[in-house]
PDB file of N, CA, C, O and CB in Angstrom:
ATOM      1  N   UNK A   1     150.405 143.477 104.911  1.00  0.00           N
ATOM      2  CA  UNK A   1     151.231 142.594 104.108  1.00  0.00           C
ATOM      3  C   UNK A   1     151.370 143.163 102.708  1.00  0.00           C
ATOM      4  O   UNK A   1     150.438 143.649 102.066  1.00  0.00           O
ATOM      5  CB  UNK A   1     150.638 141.177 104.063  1.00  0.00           C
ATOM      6  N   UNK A   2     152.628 143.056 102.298  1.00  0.00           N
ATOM      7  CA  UNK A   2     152.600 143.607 100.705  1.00  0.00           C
ATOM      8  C   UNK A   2     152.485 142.257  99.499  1.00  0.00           C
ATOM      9  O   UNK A   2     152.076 142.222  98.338  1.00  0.00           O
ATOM     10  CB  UNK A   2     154.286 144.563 100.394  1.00  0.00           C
ATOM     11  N   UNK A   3     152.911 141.493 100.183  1.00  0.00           N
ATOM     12  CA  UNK A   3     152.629 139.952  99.184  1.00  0.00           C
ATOM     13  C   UNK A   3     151.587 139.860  98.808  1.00  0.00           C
ATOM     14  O   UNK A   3     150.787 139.435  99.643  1.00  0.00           O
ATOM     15  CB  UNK A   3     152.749 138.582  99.741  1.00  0.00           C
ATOM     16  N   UNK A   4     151.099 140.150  97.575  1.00  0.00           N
ATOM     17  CA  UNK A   4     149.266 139.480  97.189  1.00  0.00           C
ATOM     18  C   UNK A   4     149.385 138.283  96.519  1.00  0.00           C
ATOM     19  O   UNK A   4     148.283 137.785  96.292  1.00  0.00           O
ATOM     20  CB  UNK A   4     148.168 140.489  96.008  1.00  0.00           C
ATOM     21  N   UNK A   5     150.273 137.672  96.140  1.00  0.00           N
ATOM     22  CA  UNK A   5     150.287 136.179  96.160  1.00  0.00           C
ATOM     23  C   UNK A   5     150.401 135.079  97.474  1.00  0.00           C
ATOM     24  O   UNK A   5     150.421 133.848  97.481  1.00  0.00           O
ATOM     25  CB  UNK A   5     151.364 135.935  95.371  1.00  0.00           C
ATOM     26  N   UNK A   6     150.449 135.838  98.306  1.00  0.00           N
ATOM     27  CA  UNK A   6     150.531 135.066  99.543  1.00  0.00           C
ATOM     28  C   UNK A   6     149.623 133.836  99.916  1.00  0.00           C
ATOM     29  O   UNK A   6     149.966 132.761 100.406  1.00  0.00           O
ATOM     30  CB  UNK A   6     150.349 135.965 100.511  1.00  0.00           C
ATOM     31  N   UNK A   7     148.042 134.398  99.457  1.00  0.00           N
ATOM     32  CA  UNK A   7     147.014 133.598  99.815  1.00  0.00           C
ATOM     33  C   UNK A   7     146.377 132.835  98.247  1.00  0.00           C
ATOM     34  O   UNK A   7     145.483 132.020  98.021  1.00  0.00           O
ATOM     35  CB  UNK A   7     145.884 134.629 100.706  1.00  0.00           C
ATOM     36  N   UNK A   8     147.225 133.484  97.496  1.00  0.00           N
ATOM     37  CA  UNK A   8     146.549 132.836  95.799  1.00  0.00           C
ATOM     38  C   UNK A   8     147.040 131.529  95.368  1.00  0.00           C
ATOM     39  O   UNK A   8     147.994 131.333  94.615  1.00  0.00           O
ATOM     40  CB  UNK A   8     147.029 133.829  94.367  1.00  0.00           C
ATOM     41  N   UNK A   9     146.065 130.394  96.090  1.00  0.00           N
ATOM     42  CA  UNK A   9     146.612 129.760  95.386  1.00  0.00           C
ATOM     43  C   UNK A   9     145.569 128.798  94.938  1.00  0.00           C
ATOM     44  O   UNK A   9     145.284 127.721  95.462  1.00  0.00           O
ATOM     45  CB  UNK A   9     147.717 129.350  95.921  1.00  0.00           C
ATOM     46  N   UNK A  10     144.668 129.756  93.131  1.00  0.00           N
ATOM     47  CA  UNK A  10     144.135 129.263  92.975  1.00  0.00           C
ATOM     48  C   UNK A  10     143.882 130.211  91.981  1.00  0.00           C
ATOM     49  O   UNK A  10     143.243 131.213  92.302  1.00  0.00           O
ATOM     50  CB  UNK A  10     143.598 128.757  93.791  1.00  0.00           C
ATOM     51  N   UNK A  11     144.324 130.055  90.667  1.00  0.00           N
ATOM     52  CA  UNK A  11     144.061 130.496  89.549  1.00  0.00           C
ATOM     53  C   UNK A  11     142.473 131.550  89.756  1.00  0.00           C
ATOM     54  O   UNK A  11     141.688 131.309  90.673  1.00  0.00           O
ATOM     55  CB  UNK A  11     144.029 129.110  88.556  1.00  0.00           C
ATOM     56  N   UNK A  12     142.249 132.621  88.799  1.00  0.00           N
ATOM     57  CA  UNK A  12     140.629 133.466  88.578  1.00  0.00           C
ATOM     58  C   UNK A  12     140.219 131.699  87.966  1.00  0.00           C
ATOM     59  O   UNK A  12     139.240 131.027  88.290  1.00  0.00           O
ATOM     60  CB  UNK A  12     140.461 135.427  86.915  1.00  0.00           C
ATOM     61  N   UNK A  13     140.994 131.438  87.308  1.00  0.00           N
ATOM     62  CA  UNK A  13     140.012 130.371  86.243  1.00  0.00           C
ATOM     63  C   UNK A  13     139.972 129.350  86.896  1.00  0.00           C
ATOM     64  O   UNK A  13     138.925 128.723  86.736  1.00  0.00           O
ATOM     65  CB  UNK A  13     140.516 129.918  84.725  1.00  0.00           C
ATOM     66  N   UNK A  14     140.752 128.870  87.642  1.00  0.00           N
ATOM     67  CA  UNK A  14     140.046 127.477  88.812  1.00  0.00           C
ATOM     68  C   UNK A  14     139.142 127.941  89.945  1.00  0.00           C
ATOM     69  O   UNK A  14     138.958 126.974  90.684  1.00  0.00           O
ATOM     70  CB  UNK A  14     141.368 126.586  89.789  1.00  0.00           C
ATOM     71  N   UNK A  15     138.474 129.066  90.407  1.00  0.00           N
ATOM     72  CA  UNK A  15     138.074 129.402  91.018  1.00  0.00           C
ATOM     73  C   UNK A  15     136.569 130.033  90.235  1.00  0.00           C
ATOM     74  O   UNK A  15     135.510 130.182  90.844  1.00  0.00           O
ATOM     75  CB  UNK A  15     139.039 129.970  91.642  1.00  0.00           C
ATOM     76  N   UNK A  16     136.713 130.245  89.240  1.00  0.00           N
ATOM     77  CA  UNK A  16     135.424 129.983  88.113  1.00  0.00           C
ATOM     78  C   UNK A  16     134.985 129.150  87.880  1.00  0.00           C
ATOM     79  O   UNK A  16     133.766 129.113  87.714  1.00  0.00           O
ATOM     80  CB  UNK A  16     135.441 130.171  87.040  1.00  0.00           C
ATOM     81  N   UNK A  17     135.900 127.887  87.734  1.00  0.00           N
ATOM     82  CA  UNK A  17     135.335 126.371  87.365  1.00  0.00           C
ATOM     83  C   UNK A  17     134.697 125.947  88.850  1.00  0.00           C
ATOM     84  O   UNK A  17     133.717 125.226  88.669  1.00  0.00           O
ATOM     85  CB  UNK A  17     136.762 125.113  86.777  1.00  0.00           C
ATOM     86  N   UNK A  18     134.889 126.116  89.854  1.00  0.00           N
ATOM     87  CA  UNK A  18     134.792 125.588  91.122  1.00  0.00           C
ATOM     88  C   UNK A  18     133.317 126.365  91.580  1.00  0.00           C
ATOM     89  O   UNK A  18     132.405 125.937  92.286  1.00  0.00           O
ATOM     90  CB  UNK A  18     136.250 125.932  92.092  1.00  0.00           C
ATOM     91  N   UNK A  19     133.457 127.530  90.960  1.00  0.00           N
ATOM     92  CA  UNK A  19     132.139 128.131  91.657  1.00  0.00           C
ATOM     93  C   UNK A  19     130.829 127.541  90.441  1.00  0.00           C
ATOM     94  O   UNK A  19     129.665 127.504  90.841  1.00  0.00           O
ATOM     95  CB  UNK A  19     132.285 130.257  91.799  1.00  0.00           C
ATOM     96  N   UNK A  20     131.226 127.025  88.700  1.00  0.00           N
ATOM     97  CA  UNK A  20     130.574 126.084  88.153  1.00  0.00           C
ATOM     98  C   UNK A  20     130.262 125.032  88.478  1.00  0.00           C
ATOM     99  O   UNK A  20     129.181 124.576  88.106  1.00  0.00           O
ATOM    100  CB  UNK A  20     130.886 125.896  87.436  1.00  0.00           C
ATOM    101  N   UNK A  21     131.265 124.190  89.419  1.00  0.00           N
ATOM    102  CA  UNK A  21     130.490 123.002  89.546  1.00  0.00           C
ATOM    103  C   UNK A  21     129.856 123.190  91.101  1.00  0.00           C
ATOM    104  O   UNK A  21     129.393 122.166  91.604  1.00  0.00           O
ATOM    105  CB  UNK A  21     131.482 121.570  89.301  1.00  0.00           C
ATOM    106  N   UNK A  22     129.825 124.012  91.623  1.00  0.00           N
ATOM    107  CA  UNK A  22     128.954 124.264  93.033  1.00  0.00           C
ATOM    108  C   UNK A  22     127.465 124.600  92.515  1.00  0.00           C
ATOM    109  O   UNK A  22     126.487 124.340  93.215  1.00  0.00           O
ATOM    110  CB  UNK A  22     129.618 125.714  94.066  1.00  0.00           C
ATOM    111  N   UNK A  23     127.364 125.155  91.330  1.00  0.00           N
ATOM    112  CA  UNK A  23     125.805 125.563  90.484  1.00  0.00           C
ATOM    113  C   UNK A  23     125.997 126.852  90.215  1.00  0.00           C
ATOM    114  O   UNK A  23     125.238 125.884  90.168  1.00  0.00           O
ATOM    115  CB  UNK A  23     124.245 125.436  91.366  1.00  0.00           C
ATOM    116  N   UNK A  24     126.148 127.781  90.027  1.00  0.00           N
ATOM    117  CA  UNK A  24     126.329 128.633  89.500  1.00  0.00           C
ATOM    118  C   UNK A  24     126.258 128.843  88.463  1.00  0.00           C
ATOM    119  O   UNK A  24     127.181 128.260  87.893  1.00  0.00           O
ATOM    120  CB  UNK A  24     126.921 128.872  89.704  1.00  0.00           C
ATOM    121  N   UNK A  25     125.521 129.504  87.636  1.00  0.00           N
ATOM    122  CA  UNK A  25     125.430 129.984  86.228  1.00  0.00           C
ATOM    123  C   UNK A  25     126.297 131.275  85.628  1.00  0.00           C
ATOM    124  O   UNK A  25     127.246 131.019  84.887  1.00  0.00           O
ATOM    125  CB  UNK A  25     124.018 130.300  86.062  1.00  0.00           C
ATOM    126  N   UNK A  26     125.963 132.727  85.959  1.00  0.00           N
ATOM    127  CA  UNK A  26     126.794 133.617  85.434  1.00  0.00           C
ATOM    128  C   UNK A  26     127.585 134.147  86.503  1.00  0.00           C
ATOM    129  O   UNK A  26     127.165 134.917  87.367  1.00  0.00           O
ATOM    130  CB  UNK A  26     126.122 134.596  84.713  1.00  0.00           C
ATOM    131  N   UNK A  27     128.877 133.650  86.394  1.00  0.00           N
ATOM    132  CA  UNK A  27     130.128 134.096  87.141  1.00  0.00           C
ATOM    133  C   UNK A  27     130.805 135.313  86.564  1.00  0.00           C
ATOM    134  O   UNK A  27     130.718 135.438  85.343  1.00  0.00           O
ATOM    135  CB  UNK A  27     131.152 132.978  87.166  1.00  0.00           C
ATOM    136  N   UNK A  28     131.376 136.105  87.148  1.00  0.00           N
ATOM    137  CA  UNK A  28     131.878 137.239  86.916  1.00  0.00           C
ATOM    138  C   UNK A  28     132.787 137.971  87.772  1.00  0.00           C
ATOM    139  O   UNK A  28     132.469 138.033  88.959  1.00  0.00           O
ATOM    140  CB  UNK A  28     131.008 137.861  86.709  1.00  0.00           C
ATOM    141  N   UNK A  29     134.037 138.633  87.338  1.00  0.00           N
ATOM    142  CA  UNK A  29     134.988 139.357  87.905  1.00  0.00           C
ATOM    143  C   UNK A  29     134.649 140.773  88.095  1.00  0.00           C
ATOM    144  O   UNK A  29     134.740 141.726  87.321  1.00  0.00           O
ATOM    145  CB  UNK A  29     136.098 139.220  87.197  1.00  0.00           C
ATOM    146  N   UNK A  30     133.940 140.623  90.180  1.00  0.00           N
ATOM    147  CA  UNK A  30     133.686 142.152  90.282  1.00  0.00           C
ATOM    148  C   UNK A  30     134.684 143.519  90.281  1.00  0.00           C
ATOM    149  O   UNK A  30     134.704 144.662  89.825  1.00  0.00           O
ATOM    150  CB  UNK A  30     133.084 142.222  91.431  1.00  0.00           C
ATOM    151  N   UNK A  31     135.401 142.711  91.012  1.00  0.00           N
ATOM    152  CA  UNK A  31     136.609 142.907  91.269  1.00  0.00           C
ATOM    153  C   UNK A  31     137.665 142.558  91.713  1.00  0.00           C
ATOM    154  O   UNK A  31     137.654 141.460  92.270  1.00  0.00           O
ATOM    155  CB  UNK A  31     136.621 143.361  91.542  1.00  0.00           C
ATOM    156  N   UNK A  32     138.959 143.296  91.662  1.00  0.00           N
ATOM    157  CA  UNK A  32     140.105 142.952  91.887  1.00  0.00           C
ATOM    158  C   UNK A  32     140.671 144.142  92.694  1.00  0.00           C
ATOM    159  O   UNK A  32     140.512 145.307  92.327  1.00  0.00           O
ATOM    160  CB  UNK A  32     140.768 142.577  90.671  1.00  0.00           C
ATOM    161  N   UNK A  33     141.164 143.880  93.518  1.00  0.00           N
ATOM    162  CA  UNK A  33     141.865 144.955  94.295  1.00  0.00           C
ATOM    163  C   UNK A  33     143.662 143.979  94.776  1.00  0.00           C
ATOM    164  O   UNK A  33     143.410 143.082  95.581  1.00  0.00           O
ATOM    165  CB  UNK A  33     140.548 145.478  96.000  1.00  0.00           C
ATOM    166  N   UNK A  34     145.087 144.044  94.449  1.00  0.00           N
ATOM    167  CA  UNK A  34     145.716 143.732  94.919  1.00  0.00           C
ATOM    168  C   UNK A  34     146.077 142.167  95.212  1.00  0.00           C
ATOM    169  O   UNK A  34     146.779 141.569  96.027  1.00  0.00           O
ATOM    170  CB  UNK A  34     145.502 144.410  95.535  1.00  0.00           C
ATOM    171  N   UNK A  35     144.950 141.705  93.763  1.00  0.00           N
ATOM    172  CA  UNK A  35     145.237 140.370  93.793  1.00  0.00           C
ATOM    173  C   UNK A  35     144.227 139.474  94.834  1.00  0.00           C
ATOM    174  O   UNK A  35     144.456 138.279  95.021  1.00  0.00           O
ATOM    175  CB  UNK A  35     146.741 140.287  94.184  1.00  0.00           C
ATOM    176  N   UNK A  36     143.117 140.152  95.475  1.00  0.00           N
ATOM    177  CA  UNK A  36     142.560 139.406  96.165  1.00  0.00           C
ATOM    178  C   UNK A  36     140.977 140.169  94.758  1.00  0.00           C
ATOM    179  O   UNK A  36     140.874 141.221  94.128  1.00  0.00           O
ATOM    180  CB  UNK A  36     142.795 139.663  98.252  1.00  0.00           C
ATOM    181  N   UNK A  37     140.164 139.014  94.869  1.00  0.00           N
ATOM    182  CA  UNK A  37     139.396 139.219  93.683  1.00  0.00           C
ATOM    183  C   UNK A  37     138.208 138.788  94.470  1.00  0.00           C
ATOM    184  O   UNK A  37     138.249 137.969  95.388  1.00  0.00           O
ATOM    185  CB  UNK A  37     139.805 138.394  92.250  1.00  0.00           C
ATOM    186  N   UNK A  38     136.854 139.572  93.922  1.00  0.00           N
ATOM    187  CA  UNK A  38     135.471 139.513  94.550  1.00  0.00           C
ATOM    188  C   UNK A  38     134.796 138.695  93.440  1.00  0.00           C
ATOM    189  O   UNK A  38     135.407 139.072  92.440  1.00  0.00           O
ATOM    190  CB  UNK A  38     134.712 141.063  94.871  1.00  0.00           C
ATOM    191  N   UNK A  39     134.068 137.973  93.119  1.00  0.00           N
ATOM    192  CA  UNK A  39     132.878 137.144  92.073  1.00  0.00           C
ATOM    193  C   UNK A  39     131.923 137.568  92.410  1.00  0.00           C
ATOM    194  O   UNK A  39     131.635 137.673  93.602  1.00  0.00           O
ATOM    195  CB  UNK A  39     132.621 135.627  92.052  1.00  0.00           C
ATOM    196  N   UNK A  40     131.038 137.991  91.287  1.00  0.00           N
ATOM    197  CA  UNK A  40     129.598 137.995  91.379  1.00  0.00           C
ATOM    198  C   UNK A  40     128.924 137.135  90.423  1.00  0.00           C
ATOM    199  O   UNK A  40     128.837 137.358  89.216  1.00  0.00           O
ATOM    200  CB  UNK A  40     129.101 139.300  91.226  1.00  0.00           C
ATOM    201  N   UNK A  41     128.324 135.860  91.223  1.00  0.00           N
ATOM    202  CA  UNK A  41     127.310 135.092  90.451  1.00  0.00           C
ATOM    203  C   UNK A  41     126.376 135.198  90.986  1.00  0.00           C
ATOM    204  O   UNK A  41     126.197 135.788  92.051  1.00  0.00           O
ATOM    205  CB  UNK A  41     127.431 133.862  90.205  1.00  0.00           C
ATOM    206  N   UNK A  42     125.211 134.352  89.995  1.00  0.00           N
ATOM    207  CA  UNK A  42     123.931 133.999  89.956  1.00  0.00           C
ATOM    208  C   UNK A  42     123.857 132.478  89.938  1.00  0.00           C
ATOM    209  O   UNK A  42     124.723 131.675  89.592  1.00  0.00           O
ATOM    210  CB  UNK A  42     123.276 134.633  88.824  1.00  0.00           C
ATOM    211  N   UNK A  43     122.383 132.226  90.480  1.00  0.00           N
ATOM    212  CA  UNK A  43     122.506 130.332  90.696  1.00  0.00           C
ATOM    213  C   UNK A  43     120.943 130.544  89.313  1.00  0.00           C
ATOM    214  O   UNK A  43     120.372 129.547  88.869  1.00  0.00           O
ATOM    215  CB  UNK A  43     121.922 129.240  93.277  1.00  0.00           C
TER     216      UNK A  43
END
């Protein structure tokens, strides 16, 4: 598929807040490849 908005539908920053209120403390952008994005937190 060449669309990388296809499956986004959910802001980096609502998807930061969401992994905050699950418990999470330091969230972070491992990466990004093509619009699909990896997090690395800590609880």
């Amino acid at each position: 598929m060449q669309n990388d908005q296809l499956y986004m539908y959910m802001s980096k920053q609502e998807h930061c807040d969401a992994l905050t209120l699950a418990g999470f403390n330091t969230i972070s952008l491992a990466m990004e490849i093509n619009g699909l994005c990896l997090f690395e937190c800590q609880i």
